[in-house]
C-alpha positions as CSV (number, residue, x, y, z in Angstrom):
1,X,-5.3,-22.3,11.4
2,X,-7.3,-21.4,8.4
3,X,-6.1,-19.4,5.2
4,X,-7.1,-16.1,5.8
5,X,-6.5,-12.5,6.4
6,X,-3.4,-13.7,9.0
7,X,-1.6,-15.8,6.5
8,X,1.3,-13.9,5.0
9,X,0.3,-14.7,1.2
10,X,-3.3,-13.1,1.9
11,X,-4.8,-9.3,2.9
12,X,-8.5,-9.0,3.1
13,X,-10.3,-11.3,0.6
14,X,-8.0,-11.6,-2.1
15,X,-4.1,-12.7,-2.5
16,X,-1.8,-10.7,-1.6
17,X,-0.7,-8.6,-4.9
18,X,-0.3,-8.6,-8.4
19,X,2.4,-10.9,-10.7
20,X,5.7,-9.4,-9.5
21,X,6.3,-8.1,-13.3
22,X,3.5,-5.8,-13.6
23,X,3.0,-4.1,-10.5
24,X,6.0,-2.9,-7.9
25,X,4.9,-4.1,-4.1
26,X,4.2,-1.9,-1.8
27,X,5.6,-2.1,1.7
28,X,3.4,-4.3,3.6
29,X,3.2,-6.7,0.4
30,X,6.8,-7.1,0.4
31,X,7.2,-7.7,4.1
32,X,4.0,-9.9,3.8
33,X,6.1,-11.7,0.7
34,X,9.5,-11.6,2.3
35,X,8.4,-14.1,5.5
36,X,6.7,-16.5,3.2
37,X,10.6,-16.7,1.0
38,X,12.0,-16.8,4.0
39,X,9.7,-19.9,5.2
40,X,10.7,-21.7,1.8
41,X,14.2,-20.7,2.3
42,X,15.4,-23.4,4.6
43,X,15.7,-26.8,3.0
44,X,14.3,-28.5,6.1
45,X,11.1,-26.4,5.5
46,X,11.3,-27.7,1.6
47,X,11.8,-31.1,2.3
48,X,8.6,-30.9,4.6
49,X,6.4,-29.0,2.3
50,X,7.0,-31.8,-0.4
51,X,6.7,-34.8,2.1
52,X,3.3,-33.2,3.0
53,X,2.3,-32.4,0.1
54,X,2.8,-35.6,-1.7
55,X,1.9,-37.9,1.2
56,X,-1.0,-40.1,0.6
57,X,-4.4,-38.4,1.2
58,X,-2.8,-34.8,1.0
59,X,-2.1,-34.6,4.4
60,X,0.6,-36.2,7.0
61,X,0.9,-36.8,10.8
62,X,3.9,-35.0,12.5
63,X,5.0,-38.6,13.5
64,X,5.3,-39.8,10.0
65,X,7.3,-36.0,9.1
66,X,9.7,-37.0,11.2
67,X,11.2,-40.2,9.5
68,X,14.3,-39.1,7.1
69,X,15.5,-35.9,9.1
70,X,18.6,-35.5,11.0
71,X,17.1,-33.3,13.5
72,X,15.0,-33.5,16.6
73,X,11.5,-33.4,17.4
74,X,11.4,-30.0,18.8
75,X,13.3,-28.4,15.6
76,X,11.4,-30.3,13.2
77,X,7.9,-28.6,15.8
78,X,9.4,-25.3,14.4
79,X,9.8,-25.7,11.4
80,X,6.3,-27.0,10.7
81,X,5.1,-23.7,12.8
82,X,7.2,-21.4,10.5
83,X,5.4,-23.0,7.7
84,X,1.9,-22.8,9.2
85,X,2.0,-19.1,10.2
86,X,3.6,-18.4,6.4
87,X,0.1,-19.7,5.2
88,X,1.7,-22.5,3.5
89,X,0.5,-25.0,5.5
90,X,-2.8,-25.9,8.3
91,X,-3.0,-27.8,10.7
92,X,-5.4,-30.3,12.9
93,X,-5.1,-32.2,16.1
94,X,-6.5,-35.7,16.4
95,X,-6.4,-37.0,19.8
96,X,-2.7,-36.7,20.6
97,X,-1.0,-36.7,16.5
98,X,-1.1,-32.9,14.6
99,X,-1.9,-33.4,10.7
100,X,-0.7,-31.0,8.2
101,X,-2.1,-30.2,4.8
102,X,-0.6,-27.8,2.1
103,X,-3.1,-24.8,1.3
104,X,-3.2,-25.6,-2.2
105,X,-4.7,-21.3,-3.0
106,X,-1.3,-20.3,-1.1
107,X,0.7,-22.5,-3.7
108,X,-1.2,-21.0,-6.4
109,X,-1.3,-17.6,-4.9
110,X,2.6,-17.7,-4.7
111,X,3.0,-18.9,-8.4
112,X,0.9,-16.3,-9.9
113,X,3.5,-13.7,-8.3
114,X,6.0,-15.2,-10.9
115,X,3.6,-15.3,-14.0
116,X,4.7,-12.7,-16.7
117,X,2.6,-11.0,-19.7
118,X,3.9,-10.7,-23.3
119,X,4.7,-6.7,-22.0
120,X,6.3,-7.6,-19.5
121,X,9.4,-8.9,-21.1
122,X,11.7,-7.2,-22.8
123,X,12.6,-6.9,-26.5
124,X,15.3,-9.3,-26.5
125,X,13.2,-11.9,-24.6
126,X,10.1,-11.9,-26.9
127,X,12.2,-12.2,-30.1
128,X,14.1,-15.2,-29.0
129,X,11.2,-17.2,-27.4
């Protein structure tokens, strides 16, 4: 799975939407938006994106994702899909293993929705920064 139009942080060619403090969402946005929290809302799913994306190399094998998890194979499988169809994370098979990579523009995509302008805060805010 590439990052693309089907990923959840994406539409068309460009990320999804503006920095959530200068621009209200529209519909699809939010819905877009609202599966990728709910991908990072499970700390299963957290624990995974970190082990992946600080593995050695930038990418791990499911067989080494599964070490340090209380959980079995086929709920671990899940998690790692809900994370791949959020556009969080890709995939590849080699020969029998599945490697995962974070999608570092997804990352970067998803922090910009939190970046704020000097307008964007309030009185209060800019005279006690």
């Amino acid at each position: 799975m590439t990052y693309g139009p089907e990923s959840a942080l994406r539409r068309g060619a460009g990320s999804c939407c503006a920095p959530l403090a200068e621009a209200p969402l529209d519909d699809d946005d939010a819905a877009r938006l609202a599966r990728v929290f709910k991908a990072l809302a499970d700390p299963a799913r957290l624990k995974l994106l970190s082990m992946i994306g600080t593995h050695e190399g930038g990418e791990a094998c499911v067989c080494q994702l599964t070490e340090g998890f209380n959980l079995a194979a086929p709920t671990i499988s899940h998690h790692l899909k809900v994370l791949r169809e959020s556009g969080l994370i890709t995939s590849d098979r080699r020969g029998t293993w599945i490697y995962y990579r974070l999608v570092p523009q997804a990352l970067v995509d998803l922090a910009g929705l939190f970046h704020t302008r000097p307008h964007a805060l309030t009185s209060a805010e800019r005279s006690s920064s």
